[in-house]
N, C-alpha and C positions, 0 to 999 in steps of 0.2 A: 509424472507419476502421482498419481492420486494418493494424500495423505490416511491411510489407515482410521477405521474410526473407533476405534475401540480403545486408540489409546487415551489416557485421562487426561492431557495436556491440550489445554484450548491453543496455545501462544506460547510458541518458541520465542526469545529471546539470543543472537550472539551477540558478545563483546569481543572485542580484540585491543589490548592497551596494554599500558602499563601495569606493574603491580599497584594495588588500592591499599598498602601498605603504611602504616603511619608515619609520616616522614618523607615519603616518597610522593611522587608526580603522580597526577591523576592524566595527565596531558601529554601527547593526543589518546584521540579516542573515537572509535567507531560501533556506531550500536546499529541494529536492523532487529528487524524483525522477523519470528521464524528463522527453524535451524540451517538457514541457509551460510553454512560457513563457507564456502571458497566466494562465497559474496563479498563476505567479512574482507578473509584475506585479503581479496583481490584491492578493496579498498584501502587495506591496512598497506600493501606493499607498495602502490600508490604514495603513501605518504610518506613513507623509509625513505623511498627516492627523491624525494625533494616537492612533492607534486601538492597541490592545493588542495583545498578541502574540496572541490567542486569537483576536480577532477577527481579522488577519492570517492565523490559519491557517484560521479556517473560509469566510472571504471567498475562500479561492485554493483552496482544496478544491470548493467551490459552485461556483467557477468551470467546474473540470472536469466536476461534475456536469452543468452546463448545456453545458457544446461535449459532452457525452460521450466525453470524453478517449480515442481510440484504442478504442472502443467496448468499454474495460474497465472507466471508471468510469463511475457513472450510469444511466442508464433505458436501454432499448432493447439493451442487449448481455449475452455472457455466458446466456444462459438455460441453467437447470438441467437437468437432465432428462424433467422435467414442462413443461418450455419456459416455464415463468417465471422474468423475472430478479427477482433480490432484492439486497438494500443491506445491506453493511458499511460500518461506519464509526465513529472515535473521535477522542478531542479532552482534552488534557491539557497541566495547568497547571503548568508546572514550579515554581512557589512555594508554590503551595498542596498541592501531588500528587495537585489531586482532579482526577476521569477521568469522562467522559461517554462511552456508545459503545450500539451498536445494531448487533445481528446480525441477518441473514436477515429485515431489515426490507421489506415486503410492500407496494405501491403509495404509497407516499411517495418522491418525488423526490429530496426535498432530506438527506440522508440524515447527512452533517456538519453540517447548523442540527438535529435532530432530536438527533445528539449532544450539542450544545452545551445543547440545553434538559433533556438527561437530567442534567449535570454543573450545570447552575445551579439546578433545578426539582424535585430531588430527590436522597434520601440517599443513594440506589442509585450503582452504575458502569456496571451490562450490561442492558439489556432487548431481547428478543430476538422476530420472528416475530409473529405477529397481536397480542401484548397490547402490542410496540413499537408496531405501526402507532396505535391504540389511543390509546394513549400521544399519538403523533404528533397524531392528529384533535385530541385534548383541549387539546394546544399550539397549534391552529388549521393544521397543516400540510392540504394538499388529496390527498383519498385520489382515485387516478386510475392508470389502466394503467400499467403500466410497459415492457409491449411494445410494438413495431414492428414494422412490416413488415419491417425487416431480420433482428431476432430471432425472426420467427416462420417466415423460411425459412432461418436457420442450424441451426431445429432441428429441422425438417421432412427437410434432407438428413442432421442426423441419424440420423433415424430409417430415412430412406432406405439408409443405412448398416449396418445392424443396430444401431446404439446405440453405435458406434466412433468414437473410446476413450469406454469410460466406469469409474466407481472402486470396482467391483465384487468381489470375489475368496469364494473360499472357500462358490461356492452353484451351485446348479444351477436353470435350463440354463447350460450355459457361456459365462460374458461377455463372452470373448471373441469371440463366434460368436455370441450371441443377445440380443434384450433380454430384457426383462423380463417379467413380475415375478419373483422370483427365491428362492430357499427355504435355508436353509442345506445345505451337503454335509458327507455324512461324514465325507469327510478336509481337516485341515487344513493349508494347508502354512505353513510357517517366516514370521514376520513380518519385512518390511525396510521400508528406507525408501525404495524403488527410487521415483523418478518416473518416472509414466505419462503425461502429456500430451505429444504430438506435438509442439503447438504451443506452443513457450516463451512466444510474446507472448499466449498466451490471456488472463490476466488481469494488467495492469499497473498495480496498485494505484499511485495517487499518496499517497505518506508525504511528508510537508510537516515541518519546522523552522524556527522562525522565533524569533531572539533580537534583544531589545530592546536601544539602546544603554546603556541602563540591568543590563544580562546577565541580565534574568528571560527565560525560555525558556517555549516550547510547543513540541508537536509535534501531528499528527492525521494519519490515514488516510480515505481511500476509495475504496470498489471494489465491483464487480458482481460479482467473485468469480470461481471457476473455471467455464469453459465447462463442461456438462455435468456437473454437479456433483447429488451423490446430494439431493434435496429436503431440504431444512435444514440441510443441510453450514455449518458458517463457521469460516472460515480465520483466517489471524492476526491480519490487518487490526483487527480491534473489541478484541484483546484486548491491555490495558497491558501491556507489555512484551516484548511479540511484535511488533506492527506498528509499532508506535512509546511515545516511553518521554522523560522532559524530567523533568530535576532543575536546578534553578538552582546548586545544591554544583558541578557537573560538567559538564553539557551536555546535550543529548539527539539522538536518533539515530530510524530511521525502515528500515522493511525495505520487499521489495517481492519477487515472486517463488512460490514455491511452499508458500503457507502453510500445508499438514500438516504440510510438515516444518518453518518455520520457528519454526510455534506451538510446535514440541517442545524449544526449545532457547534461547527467548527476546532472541533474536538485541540489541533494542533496548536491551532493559535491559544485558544483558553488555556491549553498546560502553559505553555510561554509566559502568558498572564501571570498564570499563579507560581510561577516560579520568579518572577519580576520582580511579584509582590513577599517576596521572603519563604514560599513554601519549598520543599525539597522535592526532589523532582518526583520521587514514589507517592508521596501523597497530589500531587500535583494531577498524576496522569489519575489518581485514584478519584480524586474530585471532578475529573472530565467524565470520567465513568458513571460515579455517580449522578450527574445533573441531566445524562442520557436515559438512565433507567428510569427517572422517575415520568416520562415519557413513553419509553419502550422497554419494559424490564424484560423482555425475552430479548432483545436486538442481540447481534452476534458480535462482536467488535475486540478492538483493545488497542492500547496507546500506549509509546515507548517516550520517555523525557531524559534531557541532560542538561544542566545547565552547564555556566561557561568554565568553574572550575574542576568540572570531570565526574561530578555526582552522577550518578543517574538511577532512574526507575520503572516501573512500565508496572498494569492495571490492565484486566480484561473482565466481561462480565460472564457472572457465573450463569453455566445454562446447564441442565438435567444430566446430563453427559460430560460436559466437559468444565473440572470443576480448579480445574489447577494450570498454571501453565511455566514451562521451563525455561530459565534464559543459561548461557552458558559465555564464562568469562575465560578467556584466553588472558593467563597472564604473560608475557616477554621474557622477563627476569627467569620464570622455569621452566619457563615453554612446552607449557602444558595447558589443558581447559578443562574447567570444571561444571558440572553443571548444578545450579540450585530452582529450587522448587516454591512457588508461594501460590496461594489461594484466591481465586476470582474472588471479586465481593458483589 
């Protein structure tokens, strides 16, 4: 379901943990991003039972793959240009640093368990595109569509469109005005990092955190990627320290947003950094935000941090629209969720 645009919140935020109480545990602790609460959950009840931070994070990733979260992550949403949708997605151990992930993964659903079997099941970190799907079968995943009838007339009007927007530049016929197929032009103009998608909610990666009371850390992404995206495109989502990024020394962090540009500047890993280095994790993700604007001050983005003893914060940048965004913390103790509000910068 397509996120509403009218409301003021760029970047939903859950928490699910303990109370943040004085005196009290901050530990475990599960943050994501966007209002995707039975993500949360599903992660959090993972943990109740005895279960690892890994498998917390890929149980509450899974999750979203199956509701199709905001029809950004998972099956059915998002189609490329060619109107097939395809799976990002990664999974990393903060104790160990080893990384499991899958790009432009091709009729497999489950596309975070797909990660997890590249990080356990082999030496590798990335496999990408038919030799992932491949990959997938040989793990016993089920190769099966990935479209829907709702994907298959999101891209149908866009073609009805002339193919608008799509992330074309520098060819003829002109892409702004025509589809495809498309040839290079003679002249080139000047490279930036201008974001082109209309629609900011197009694709709402869920980046997941989830640290144990014990402070061992994981993180993992999933998403269907950008609407109308050139065929094999993949964004940040799969890649360590772009989508997301877990050191147990530090914490780990999680992005979400416009992954050309956030792949360029490793948003995840740098909050880690600056958390390392003695910042709290809200100024942390705020300082990744800001070393991206001065680059792209329109870009769409935002970053979620925790370090290991249970702080956490999260940063998104402000755009014309969307000038605020909301995280919501689940305490245990009342069992209940609140939501609070803070300001893009």
């Amino acid at each position: 379901m397509a996120r509403k645009s009218n409301l003021p919140e760029l970047f939903v935020l859950v928490l699910l943990g303990p109370a943040l109480e004085v005196g009290s545990s901050r530990l475990p602790l599960v943050l994501n991003t966007w209002p995707f609460k039975n993500a949360t959950e599903a992660a959090w009840r993972t943990l109740l039972s005895g279960g690892s931070v890994l498998d917390a994070v890929e149980s509450g990733c899974a999750m979203c793959e199956a509701e199709q979260c905001d029809g950004t992550v998972g099956f059915g949403g998002s189609p490329d240009e060619l109107g097939e949708t395809t799976l990002d997605a990664m999974i990393m151990d903060g104790t160990t640093m080893a990384v499991g992930a899958v790009g432009d993964l091709r009729r497999i659903k489950n596309a975070i368990g797909v990660a997890r079997k590249v990080l356990e099941h082999t030496t590798h970190t990335l496999l990408v595109g038919e030799s992932a799907t491949k990959f997938a079968e040989s793990m016993g995943f089920t190769n099966e569509d990935l479209s829907t009838r709702s994907s298959r007339a999101i891209h149908s009007d866009w073609l009805a469109r002339k193919c608008q927007p799509n992330y074309w530049r520098n060819v003829v016929p002109d892409p702004t005005k025509h589809c495809g197929p498309y040839k290079p032009s003679d002249v080139l103009e000047p490279s930036n990092l201008t974001y082109r998608e209309t629609d900011v909610h197009g694709h709402d990666t869920i980046g997941m955190v989830v640290i144990h009371k014990m402070g061992r850390t994981a993180a993992g992404t999933s998403t269907n990627g950008l609407k109308f995206k050139i065929h094999g495109r993949i964004g940040d989502s799969p890649v360590p320290g772009a989508g997301a990024y877990a050191d147990d020394t530090a914490g780990a962090a999680a992005a979400t947003g416009d992954g050309d540009t956030l792949l360029r500047f490793l948003p995840s890993y740098q909050a880690v950094e600056y958390m390392r280095g003695g910042d709290e994790p809200s100024v942390a993700c705020q300082k990744v935000i800001s070393r991206i604007q001065k680059y792209s001050p329109k870009f769409f983005g935002a970053v979620i941090c925790a370090n290991v003893i249970g702080s956490y914060g999260a940063a998104c940048n402000k755009l014309p629209t969307f000038t605020q965004f909301s995280f919501m913390v689940y305490n245990s103790l009342k069992n209940q969720s609140t939501e609070e509000k803070v300001d893009c910068i």
